[in-house]
DSSP file (Angstrom, degrees, kcal/mol; ACC not computed):
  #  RESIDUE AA STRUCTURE BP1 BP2  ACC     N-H-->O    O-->H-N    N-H-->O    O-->H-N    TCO  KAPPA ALPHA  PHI   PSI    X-CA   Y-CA   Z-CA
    1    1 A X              0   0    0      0, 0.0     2,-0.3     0, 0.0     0, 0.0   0.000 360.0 360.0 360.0 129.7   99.6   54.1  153.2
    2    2 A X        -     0   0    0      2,-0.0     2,-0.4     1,-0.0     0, 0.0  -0.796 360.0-146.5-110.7 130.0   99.6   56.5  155.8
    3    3 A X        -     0   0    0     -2,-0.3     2,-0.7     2,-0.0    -1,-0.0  -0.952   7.8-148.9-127.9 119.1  103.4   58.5  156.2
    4    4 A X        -     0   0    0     -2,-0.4    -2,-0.0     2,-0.0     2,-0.0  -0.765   2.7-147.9 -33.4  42.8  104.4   59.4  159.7
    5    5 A X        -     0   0    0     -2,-0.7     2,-0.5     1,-0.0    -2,-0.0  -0.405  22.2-163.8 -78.8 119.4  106.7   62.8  159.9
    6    6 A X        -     0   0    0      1,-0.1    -1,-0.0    -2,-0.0     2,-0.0  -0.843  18.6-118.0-100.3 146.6  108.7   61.8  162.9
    7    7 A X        -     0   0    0     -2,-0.5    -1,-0.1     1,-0.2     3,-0.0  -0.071  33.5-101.6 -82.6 164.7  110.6   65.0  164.6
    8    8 A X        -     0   0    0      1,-0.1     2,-1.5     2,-0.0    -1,-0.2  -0.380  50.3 -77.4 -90.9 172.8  114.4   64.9  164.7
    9    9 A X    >   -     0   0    0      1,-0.2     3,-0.5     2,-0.1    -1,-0.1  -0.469  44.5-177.4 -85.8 107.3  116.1   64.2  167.7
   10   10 A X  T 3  S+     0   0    0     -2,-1.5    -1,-0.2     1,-0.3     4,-0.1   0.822  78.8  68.0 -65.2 -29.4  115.9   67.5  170.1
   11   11 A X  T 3  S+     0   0    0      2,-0.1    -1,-0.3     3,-0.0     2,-0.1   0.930  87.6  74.5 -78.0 -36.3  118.1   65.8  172.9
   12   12 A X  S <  S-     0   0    0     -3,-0.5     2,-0.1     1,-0.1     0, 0.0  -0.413  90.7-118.0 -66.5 136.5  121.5   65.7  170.6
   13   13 A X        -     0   0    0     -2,-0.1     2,-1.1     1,-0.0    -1,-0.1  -0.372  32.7-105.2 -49.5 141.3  123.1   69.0  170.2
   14   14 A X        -     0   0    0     -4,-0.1     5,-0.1    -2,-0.1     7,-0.1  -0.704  29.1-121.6 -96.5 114.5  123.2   70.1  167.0
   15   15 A X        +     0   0    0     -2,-1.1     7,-0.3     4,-0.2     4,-0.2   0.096  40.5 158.2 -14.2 104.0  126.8   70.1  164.9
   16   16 A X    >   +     0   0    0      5,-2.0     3,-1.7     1,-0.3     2,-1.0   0.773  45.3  81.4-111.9 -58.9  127.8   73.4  163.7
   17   17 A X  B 3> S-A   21   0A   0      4,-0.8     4,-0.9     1,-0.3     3,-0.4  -0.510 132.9 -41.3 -21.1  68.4  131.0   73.3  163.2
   18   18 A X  T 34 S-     0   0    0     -2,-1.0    -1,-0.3     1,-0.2     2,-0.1   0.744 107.1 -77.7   6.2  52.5  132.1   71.8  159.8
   19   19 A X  T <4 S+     0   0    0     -3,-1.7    -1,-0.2     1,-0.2    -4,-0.2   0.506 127.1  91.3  60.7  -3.8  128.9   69.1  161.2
   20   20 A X  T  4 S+     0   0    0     -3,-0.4     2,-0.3     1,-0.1    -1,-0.2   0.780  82.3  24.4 -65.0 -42.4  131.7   67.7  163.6
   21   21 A X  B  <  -A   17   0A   0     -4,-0.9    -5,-2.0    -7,-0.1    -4,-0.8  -0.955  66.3-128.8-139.1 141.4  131.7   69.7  166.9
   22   22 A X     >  -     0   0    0     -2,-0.3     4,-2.6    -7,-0.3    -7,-0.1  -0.534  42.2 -92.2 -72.1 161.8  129.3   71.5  168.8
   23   23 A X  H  > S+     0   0    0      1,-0.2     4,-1.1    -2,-0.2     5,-0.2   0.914 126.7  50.5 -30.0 -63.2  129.9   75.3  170.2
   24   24 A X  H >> S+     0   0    0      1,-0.2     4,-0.9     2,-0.2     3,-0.7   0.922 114.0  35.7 -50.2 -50.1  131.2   73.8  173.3
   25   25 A X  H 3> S+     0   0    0      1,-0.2     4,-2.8     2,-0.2    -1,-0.2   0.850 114.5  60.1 -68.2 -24.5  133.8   71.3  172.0
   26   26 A X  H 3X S+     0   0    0     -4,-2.6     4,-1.0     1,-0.2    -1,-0.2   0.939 117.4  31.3 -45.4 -49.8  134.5   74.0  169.3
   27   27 A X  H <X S+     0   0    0     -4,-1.1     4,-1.1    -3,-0.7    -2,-0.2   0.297 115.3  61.5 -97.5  -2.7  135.5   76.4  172.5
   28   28 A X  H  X S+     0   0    0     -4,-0.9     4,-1.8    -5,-0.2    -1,-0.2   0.876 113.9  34.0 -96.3 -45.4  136.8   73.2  174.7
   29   29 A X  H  X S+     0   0    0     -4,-2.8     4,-1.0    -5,-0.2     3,-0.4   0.981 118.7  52.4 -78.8 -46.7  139.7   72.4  171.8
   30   30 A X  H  X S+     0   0    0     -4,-1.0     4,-1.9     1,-0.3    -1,-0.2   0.654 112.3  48.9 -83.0 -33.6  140.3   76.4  171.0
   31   31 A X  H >X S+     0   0    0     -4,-1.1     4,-1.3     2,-0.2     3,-0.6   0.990 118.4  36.8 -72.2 -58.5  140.7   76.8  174.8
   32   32 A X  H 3X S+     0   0    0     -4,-1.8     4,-2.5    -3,-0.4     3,-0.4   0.747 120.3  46.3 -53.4 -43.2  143.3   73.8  175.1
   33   33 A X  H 3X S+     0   0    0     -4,-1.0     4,-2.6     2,-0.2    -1,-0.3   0.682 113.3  49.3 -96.3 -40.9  145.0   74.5  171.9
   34   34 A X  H << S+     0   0    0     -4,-1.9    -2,-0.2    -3,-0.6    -1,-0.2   0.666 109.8  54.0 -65.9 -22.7  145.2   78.1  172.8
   35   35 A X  H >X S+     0   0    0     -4,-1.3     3,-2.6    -3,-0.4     4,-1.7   0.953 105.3  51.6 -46.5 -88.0  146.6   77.0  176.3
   36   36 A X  H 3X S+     0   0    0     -4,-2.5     4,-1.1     1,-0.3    -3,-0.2   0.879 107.2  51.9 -40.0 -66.4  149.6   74.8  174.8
   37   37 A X  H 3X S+     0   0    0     -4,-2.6     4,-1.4     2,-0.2     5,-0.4   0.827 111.3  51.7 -62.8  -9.1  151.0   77.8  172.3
   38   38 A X  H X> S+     0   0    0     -3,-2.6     4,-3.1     1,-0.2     3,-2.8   0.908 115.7  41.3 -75.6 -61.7  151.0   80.0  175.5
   39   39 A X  H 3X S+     0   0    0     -4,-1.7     4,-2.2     1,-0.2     5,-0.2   0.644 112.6  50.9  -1.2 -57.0  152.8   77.5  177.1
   40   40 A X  H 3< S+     0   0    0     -4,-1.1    -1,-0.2    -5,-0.2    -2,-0.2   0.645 112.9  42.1 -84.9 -16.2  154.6   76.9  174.8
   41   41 A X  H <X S+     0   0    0     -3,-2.8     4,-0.6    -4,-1.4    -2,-0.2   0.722 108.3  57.8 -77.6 -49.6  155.7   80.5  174.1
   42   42 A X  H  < S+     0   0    0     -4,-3.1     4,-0.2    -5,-0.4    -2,-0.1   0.935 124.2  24.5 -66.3 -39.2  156.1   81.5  177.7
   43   43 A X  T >X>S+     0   0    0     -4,-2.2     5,-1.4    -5,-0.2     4,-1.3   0.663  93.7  89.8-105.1   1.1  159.0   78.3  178.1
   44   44 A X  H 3>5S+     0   0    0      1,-0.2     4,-0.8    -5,-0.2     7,-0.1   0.918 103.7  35.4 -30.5 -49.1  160.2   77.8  174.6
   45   45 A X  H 3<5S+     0   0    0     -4,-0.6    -1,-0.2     2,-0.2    -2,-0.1   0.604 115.7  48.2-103.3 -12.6  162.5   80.3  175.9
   46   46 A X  H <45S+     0   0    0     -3,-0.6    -1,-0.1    -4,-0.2    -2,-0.1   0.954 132.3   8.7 -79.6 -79.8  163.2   79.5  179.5
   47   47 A X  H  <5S-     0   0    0     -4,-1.3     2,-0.2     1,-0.3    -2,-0.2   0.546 114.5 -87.9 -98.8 -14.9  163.9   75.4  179.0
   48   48 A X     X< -     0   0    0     -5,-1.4     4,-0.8    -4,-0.8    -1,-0.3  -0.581  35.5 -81.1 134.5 161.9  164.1   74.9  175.4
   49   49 A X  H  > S+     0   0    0     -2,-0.2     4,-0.6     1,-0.2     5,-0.2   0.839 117.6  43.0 -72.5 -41.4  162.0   74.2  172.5
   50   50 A X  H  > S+     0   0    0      2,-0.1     4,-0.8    -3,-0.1     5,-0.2   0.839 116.5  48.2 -81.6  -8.7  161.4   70.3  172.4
   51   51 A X  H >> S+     0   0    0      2,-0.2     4,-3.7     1,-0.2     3,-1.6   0.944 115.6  52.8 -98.0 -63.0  160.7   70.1  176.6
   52   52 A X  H 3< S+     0   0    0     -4,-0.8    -8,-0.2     1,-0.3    -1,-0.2   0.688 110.1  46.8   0.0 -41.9  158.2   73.4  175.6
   53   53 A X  H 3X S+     0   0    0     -4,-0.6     4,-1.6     2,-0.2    -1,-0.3   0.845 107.2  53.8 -89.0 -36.7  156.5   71.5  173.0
   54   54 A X  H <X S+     0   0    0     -3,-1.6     4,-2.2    -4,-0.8    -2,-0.2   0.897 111.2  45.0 -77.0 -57.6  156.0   68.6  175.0
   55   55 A X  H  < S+     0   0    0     -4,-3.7    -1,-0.3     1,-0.2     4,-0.2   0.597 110.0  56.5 -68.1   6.4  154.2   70.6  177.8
   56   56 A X  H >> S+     0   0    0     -5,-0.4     4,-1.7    -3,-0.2     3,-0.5   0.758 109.4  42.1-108.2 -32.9  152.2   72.4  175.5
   57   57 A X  H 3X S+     0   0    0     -4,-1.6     4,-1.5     2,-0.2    -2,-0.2   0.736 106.9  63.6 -31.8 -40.7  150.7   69.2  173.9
   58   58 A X  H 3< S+     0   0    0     -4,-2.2     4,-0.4     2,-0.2    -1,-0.2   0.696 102.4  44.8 -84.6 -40.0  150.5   68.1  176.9
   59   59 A X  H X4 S+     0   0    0     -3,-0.5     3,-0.8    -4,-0.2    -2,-0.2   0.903 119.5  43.6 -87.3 -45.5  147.8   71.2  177.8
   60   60 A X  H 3< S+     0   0    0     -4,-1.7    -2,-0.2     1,-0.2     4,-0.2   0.720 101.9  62.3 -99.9  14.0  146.0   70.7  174.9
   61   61 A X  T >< S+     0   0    0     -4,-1.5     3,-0.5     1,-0.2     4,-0.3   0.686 103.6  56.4 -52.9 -40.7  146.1   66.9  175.2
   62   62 A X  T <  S+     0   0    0     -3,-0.8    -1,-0.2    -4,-0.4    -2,-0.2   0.074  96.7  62.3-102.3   8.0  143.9   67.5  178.7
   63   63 A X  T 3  S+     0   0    0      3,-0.0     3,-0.4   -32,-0.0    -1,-0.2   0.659  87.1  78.5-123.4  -2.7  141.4   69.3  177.2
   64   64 A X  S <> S+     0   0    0     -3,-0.5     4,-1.0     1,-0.2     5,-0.5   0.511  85.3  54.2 -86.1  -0.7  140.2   66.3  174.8
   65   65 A X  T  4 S+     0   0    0     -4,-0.3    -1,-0.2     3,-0.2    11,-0.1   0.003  97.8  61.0-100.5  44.6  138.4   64.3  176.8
   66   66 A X  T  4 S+     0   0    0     -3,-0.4    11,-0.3    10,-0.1    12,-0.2   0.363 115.6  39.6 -85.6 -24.8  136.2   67.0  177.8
   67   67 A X  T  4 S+     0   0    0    -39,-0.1    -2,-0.2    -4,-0.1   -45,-0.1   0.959 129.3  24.9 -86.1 -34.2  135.3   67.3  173.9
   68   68 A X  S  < S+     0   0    0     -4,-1.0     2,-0.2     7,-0.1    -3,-0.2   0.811  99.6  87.4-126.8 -55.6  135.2   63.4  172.9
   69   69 A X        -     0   0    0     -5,-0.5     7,-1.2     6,-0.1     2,-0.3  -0.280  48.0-175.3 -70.1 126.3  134.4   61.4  176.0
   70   70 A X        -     0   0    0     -2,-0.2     2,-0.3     5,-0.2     5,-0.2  -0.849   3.2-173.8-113.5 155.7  130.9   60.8  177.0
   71   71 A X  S >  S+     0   0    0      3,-0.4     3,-2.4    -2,-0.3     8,-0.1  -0.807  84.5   3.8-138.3 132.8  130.1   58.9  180.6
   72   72 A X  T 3  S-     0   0    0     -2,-0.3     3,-0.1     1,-0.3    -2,-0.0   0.747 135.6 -58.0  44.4  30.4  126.3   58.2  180.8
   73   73 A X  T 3  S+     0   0    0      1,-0.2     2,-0.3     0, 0.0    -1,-0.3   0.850 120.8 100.3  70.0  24.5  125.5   59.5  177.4
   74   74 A X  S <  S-     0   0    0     -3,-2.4    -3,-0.4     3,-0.0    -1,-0.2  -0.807  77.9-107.8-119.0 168.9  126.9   62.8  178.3
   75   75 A X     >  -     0   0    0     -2,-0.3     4,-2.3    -5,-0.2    -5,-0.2  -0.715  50.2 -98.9-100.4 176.0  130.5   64.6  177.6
   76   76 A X  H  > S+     0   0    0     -7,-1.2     4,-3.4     2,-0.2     5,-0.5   0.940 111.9  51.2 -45.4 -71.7  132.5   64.7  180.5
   77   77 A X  H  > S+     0   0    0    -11,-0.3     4,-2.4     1,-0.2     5,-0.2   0.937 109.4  52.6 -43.2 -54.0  132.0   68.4  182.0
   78   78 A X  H  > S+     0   0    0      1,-0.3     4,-1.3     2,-0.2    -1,-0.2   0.758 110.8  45.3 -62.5 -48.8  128.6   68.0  181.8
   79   79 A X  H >X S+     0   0    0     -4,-2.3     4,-2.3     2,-0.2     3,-1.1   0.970 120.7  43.3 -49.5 -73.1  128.9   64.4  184.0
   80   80 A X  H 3X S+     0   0    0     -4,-3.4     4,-1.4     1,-0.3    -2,-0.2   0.730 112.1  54.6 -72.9 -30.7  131.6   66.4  186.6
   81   81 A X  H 3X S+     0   0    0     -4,-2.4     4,-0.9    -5,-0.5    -1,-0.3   0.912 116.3  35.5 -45.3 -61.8  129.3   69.5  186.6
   82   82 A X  H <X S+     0   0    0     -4,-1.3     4,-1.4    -3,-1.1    -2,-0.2   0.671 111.5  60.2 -52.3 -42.6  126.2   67.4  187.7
   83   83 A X  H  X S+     0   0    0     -4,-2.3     4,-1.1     2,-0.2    -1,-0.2   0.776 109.5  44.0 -61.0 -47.7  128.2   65.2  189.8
   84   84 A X  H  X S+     0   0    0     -4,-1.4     4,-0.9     1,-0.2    -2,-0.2   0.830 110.1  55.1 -87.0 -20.9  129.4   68.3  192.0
   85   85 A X  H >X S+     0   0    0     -4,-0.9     3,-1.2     2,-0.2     4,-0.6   0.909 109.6  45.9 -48.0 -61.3  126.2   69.7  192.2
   86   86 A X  H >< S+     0   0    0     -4,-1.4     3,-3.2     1,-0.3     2,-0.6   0.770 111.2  48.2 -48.9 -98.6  124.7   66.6  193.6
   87   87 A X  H 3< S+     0   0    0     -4,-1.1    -1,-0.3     1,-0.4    -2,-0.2   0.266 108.4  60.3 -83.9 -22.7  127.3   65.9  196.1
   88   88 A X  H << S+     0   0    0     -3,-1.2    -1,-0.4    -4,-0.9     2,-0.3   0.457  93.3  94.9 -80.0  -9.5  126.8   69.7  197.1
   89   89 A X  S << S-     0   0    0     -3,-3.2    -3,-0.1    -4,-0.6    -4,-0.0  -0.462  85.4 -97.2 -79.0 138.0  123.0   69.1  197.9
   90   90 A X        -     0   0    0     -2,-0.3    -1,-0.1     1,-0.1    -2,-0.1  -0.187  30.0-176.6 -59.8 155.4  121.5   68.5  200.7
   91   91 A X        +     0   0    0     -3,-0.1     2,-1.2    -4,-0.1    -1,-0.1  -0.132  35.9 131.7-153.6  36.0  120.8   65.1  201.3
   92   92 A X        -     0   0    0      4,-0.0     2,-0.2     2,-0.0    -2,-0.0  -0.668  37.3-163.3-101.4 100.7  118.8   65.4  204.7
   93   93 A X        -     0   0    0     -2,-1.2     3,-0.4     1,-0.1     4,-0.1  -0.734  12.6-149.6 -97.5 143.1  115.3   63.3  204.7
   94   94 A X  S >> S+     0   0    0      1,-0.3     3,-1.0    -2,-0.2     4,-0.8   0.881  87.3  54.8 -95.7 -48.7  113.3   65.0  207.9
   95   95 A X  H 3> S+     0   0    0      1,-0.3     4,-0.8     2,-0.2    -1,-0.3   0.247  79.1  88.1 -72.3  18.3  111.5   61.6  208.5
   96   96 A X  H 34 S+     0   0    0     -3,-0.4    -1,-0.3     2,-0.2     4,-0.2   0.646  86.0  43.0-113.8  -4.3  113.9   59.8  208.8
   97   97 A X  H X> S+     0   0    0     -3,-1.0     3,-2.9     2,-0.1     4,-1.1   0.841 104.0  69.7 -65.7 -56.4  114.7   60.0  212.5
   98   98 A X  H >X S+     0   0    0     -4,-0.8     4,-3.5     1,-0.2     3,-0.6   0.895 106.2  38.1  -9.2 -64.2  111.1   59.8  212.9
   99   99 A X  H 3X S+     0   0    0     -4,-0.8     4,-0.6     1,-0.3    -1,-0.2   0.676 113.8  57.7 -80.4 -22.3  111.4   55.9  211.7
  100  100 A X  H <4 S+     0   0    0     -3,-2.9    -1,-0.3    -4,-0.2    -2,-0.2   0.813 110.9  38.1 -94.0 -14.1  114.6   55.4  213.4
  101  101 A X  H XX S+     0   0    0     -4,-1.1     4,-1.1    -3,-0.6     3,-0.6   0.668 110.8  59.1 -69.0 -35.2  113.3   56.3  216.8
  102  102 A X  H 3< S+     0   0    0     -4,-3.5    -2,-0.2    -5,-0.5    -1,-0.2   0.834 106.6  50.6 -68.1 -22.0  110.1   54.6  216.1
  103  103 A X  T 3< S+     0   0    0     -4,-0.6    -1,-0.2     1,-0.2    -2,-0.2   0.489 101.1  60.6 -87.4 -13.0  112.3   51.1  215.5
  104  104 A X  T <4        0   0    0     -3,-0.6    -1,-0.2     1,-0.2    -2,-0.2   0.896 360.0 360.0 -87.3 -27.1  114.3   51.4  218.9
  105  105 A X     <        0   0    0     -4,-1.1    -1,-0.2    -3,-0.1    -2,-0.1   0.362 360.0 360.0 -65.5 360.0  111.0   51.2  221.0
Protein backbone atom coordinates (compact mmCIF):
# COMPACT_ATOMS: atom_id res chain seq x y z
CA UNK A 1 0.00 0.00 0.00
CA UNK A 2 1.43 3.03 -1.28
CA UNK A 3 1.18 6.28 1.50
CA UNK A 4 0.72 9.64 -0.06
CA UNK A 5 2.43 12.71 2.11
CA UNK A 6 -0.13 15.35 1.14
CA UNK A 7 1.30 19.06 1.98
CA UNK A 8 -0.58 21.16 4.51
CA UNK A 9 -2.78 23.80 3.45
CA UNK A 10 -0.44 26.94 2.40
CA UNK A 11 -3.62 29.22 1.63
CA UNK A 12 -4.76 29.41 5.57
CA UNK A 13 -2.59 31.68 7.61
CA UNK A 14 -0.94 30.05 10.13
CA UNK A 15 -2.25 30.54 14.02
CA UNK A 16 0.35 31.88 16.18
CA UNK A 17 -1.08 33.26 18.77
CA UNK A 18 -2.12 30.77 21.57
CA UNK A 19 -3.21 28.65 17.78
CA UNK A 20 -6.27 31.12 17.91
CA UNK A 21 -5.36 34.31 15.96
CA UNK A 22 -3.13 35.25 13.34
CA UNK A 23 -0.50 38.44 13.53
CA UNK A 24 -3.15 40.48 11.99
CA UNK A 25 -6.25 39.73 14.18
CA UNK A 26 -3.67 39.60 17.14
CA UNK A 27 -2.84 43.56 16.07
CA UNK A 28 -6.66 44.13 14.84
CA UNK A 29 -8.04 43.36 18.67
CA UNK A 30 -4.73 45.07 20.45
CA UNK A 31 -5.56 48.14 18.19
CA UNK A 32 -9.36 48.21 19.18
CA UNK A 33 -8.85 47.25 22.73
CA UNK A 34 -6.08 49.76 22.95
CA UNK A 35 -8.54 52.40 21.32
CA UNK A 36 -11.45 51.89 23.99
CA UNK A 37 -9.01 52.42 27.22
CA UNK A 38 -7.91 55.67 25.49
CA UNK A 39 -11.26 56.58 25.15
CA UNK A 40 -12.10 55.66 27.87
CA UNK A 41 -9.42 57.47 29.83
CA UNK A 42 -9.58 60.72 27.87
CA UNK A 43 -13.81 60.97 28.94
CA UNK A 44 -13.93 58.97 32.00
CA UNK A 45 -13.23 62.31 33.28
CA UNK A 46 -15.09 64.75 31.09
CA UNK A 47 -18.84 62.76 31.13
CA UNK A 48 -18.45 60.13 33.62
CA UNK A 49 -17.38 56.71 34.04
CA UNK A 50 -20.32 54.40 32.90
CA UNK A 51 -21.16 56.73 29.51
CA UNK A 52 -16.93 56.37 29.08
CA UNK A 53 -17.15 52.69 29.35
CA UNK A 54 -19.81 52.40 27.08
CA UNK A 55 -17.92 54.39 24.25
CA UNK A 56 -14.97 52.60 24.82
CA UNK A 57 -16.56 49.09 24.27
CA UNK A 58 -18.04 50.51 21.81
CA UNK A 59 -14.40 51.22 19.92
CA UNK A 60 -13.30 48.01 20.59
CA UNK A 61 -16.53 46.38 19.67
CA UNK A 62 -15.88 47.91 15.85
CA UNK A 63 -12.79 46.38 15.52
CA UNK A 64 -14.17 42.68 15.77
CA UNK A 65 -15.44 42.05 12.74
CA UNK A 66 -12.33 42.92 10.99
CA UNK A 67 -10.80 39.87 13.17
CA UNK A 68 -13.81 37.22 13.02
CA UNK A 69 -15.81 37.93 9.92
CA UNK A 70 -14.90 36.40 6.61
CA UNK A 71 -17.01 37.52 3.24
CA UNK A 72 -15.82 35.27 0.28
CA UNK A 73 -13.53 33.16 2.34
CA UNK A 74 -11.66 36.16 3.37
CA UNK A 75 -11.67 38.48 6.74
CA UNK A 76 -13.19 41.62 6.11
CA UNK A 77 -10.22 44.17 5.50
CA UNK A 78 -8.82 42.05 3.17
CA UNK A 79 -12.54 41.94 1.19
CA UNK A 80 -12.74 46.07 1.64
CA UNK A 81 -9.04 46.41 0.62
CA UNK A 82 -9.58 44.50 -2.66
CA UNK A 83 -12.97 45.90 -3.18
CA UNK A 84 -11.36 49.63 -3.26
CA UNK A 85 -8.68 48.68 -5.32
CA UNK A 86 -10.98 47.30 -7.94
CA UNK A 87 -13.37 50.07 -8.06
CA UNK A 88 -10.15 52.30 -8.30
CA UNK A 89 -9.02 50.56 -11.62
CA UNK A 90 -9.44 51.34 -14.69
CA UNK A 91 -12.14 49.71 -16.28
CA UNK A 92 -11.72 51.10 -19.99
CA UNK A 93 -11.86 48.22 -22.77
CA UNK A 94 -10.23 50.07 -26.10
CA UNK A 95 -12.41 47.91 -28.40
CA UNK A 96 -15.18 48.49 -27.30
CA UNK A 97 -16.21 51.54 -29.24
CA UNK A 98 -14.80 49.80 -32.14
CA UNK A 99 -17.97 47.20 -31.82
CA UNK A 100 -20.27 49.87 -30.93
CA UNK A 101 -19.69 51.90 -33.99
CA UNK A 102 -19.48 48.85 -36.08
CA UNK A 103 -23.30 47.98 -34.81
CA UNK A 104 -24.82 51.45 -35.65
CA UNK A 105 -23.92 51.01 -39.49
Amino acid sequence: MKIYNMPSDVNEKEKIIGGLFTWRQFLWILAGTLTGLGVFALFGQVIGAVPALILGLACIGASLPFVFYKKHEIYLFEYLKRKHLFKKSIKYLPFKVLVRDKDKK
